[in-house]
C-alpha positions as CSV (number, residue, x, y, z in Angstrom):
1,X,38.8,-7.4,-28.0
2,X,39.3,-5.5,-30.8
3,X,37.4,-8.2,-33.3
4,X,34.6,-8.5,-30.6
5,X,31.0,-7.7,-32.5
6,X,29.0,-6.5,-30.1
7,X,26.3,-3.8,-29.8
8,X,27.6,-2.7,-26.1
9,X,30.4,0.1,-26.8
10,X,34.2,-1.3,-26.2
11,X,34.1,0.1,-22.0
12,X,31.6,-2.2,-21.2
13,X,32.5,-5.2,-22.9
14,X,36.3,-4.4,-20.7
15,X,34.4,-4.2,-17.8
16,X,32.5,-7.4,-18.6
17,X,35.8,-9.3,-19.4
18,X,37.4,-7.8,-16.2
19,X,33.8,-8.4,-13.9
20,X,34.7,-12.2,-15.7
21,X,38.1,-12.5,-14.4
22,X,36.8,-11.5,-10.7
23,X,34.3,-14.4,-10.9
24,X,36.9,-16.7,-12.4
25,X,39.0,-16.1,-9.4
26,X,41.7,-14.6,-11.5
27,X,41.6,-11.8,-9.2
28,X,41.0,-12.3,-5.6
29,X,38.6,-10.5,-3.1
30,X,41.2,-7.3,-1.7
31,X,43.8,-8.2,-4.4
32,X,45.1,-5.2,-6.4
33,X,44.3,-5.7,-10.5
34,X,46.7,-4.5,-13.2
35,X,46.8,-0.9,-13.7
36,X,45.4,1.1,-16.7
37,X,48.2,0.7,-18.9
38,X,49.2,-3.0,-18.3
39,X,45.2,-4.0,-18.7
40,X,45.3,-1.6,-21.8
41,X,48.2,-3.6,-23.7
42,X,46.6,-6.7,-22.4
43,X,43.3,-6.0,-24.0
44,X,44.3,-4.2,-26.7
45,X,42.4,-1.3,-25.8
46,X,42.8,2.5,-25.2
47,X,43.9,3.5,-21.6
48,X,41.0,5.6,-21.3
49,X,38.3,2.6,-22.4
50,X,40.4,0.8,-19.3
51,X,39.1,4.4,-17.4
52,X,35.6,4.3,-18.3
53,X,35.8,0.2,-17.7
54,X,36.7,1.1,-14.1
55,X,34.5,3.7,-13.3
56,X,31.7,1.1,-14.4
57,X,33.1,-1.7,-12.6
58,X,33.4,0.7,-9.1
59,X,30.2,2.5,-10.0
60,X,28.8,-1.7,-9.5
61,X,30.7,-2.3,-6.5
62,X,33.1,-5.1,-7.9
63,X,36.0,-3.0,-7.4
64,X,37.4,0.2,-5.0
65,X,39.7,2.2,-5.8
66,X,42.6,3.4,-3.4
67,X,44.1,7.1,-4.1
68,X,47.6,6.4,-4.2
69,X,47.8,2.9,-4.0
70,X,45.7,1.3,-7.2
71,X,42.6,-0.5,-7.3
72,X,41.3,-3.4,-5.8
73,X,38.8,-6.6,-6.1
74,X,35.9,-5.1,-3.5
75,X,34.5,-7.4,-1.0
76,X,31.0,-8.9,-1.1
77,X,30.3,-6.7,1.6
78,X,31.2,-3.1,-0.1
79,X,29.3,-4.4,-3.4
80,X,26.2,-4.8,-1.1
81,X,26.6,-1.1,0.8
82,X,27.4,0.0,-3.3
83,X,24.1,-1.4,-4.1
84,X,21.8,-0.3,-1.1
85,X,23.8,3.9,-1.9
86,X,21.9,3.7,-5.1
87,X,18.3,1.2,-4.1
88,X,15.9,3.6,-4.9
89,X,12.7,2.1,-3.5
90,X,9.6,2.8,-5.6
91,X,5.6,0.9,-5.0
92,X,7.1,-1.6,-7.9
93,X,10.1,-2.2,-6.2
94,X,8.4,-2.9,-2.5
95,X,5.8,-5.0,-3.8
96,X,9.0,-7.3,-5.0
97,X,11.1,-7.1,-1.6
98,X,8.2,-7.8,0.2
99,X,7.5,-10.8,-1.8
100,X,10.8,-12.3,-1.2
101,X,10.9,-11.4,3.0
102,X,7.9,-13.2,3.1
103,X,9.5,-16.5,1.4
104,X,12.4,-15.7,3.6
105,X,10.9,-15.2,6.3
106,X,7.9,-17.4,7.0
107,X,10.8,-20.3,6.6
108,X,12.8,-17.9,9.3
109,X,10.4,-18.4,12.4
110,X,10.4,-22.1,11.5
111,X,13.8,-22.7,11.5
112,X,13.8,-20.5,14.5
113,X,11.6,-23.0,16.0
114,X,13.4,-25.9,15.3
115,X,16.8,-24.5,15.9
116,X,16.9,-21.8,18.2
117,X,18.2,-21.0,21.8
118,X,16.8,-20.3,24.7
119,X,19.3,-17.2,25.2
120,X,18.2,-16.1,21.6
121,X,14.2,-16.9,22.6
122,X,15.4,-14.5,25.3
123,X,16.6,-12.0,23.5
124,X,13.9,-12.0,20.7
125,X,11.8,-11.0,23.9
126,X,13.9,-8.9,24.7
127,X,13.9,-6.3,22.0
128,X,10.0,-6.7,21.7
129,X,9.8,-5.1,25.7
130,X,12.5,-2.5,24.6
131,X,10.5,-1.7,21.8
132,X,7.3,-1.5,24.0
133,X,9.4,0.8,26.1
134,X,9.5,3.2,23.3
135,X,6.2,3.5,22.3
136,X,4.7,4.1,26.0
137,X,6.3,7.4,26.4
138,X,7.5,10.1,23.7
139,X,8.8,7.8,20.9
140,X,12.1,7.7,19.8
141,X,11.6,6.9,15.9
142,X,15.8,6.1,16.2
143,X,15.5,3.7,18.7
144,X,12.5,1.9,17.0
145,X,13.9,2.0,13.5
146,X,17.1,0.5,15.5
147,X,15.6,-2.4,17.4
148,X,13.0,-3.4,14.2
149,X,16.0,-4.0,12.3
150,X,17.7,-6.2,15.6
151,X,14.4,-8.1,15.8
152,X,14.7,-9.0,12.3
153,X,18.5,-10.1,12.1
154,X,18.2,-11.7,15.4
155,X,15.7,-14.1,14.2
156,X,17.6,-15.1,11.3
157,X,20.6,-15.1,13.7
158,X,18.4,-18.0,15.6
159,X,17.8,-20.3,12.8
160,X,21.6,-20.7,12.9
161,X,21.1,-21.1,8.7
162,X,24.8,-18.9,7.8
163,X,23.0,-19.0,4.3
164,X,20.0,-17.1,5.2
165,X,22.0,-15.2,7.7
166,X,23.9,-13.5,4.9
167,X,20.6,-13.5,2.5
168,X,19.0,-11.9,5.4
169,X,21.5,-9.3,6.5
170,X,22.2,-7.8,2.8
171,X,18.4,-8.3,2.1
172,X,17.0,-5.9,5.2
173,X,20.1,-3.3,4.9
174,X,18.2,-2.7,1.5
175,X,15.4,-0.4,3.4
176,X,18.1,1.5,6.4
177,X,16.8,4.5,5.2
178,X,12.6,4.1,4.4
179,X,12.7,2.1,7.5
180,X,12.8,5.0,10.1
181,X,10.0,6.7,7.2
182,X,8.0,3.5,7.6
183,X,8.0,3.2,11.2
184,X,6.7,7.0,11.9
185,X,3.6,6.2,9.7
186,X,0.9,7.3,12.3
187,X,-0.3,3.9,13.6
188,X,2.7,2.1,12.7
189,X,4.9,1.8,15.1
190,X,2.7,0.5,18.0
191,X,1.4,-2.0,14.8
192,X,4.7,-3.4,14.1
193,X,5.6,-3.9,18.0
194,X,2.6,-5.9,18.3
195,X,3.2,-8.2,15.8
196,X,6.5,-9.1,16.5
197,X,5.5,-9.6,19.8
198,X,2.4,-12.2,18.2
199,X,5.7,-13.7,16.1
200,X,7.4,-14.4,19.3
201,X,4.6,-16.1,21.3
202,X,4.2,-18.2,18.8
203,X,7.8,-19.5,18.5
204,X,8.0,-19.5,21.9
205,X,4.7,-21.9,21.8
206,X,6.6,-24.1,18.8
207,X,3.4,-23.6,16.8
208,X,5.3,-23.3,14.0
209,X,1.5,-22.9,11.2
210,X,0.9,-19.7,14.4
211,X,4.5,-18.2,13.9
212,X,3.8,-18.5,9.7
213,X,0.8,-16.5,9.7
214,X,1.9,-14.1,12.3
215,X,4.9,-13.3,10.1
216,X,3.0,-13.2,7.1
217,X,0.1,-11.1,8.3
218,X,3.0,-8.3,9.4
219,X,5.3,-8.7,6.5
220,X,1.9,-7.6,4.7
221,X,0.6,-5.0,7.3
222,X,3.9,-3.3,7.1
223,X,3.9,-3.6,3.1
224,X,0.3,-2.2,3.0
225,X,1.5,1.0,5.3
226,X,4.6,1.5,3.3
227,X,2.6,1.2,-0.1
228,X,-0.1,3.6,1.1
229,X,2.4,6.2,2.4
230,X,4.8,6.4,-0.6
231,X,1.0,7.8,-2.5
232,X,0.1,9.9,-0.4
233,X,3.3,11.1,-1.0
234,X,3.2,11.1,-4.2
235,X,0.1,12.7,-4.2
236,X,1.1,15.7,-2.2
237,X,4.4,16.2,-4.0
């Protein structure tokens, strides 16, 4: 470590040997890693570059640390909820996520098609009525923000694809918070509501071209609403 040329400074390059060791499997998912002073000798390295190597590493969501008790290999699950604390979404950066949904997702109501239940049909339906519930008297924003997200997860749910499932879950949790923002755009709500209902029909039908453009044509109604609100945001500010 101490002969290592490189231009990061000497905590990063022990957090990118440690981060190494976690993807090697060196160091399980929950395990407890060496302490300071035992990775310290073992690198050859200061205790307080093994600090600052930590505080990266946590600050990444590849480890959590336990007051009392030590630190430990963080689940795939706390790196994601690390990640989403510190998503700053920007018109750059929801251009991008809306371009991957929409891979995602125009595949989703396919598979959906193809593979899903009659009880999840159901309950795809269901959450579109809920939702039309909502919006004919005052309008919980909460409740909407609540049952988009179901919607959403509950068609991936139905594709019964445990790879997308995952992609889908981490992927959505991404917007919790500009979601409830989104969906109290004037217009929006009773838009979105719509169009899922349009997404559902079709499935429902198995016309899987119908469910495609459905999806794409609110994946980009929503992206369009969300764009246009962030600048007059921006404007105002």
């Amino acid at each position: 470590m101490k002969n290592s040329i490189n231009r990061k400074g000497i905590s990063e390059q022990v957090a990118d040997t440690i981060k190494k060791m976690i993807h090697e499997g060196k160091y399980k998912v929950g395990e407890k890693i060496p302490g300071e002073r035992e990775f310290a000798a073992e690198l050859e390295v200061s205790r307080n570059t093994v600090r600052e190597a930590y505080k990266i590493l946590e600050a990444y969501g590849y480890i959590t640390t336990k007051h009392g008790t030590g630190v430990f290999v963080a689940s795939p699950e706390q790196q994601i909820l690390k990640m989403t604390e510190s998503f700053f979404i920007s018109t750059d950066q929801v251009k991008d996520f809306f371009a991957v949904r929409k891979i995602l997702e125009e595949n989703t109501v396919q598979w959906a098609i193809e593979n899903s239940t009659s009880e999840q049909l159901n309950e795809l339906e269901e959450i579109v009525k809920q939702a039309e519930d909502v919006i004919s008297s005052e309008v919980d924003y909460q409740r909407l923000s609540e049952l988009d997200h179901k919607f959403h997860l509950t068609l991936a749910n139905s594709t019964q694809n445990v790879v997308l499932i995952r992609i889908m879950h981490n992927l959505i949790d991404l917007l919790s918070e500009s979601r409830i923002r989104s969906i109290q755009i004037p217009g929006r709500a009773i838009k979105s509501v719509e169009e899922h209902s349009n997404i559902v029909n079709a499935i429902k039908n198995q016309d899987i071209a119908l469910a495609k453009k459905c999806m794409s044509e609110h994946l980009e109604s929503v992206q369009r609403s969300m764009t246009s609100n962030m600048v007059d945001e921006y404007e105002k500010a």
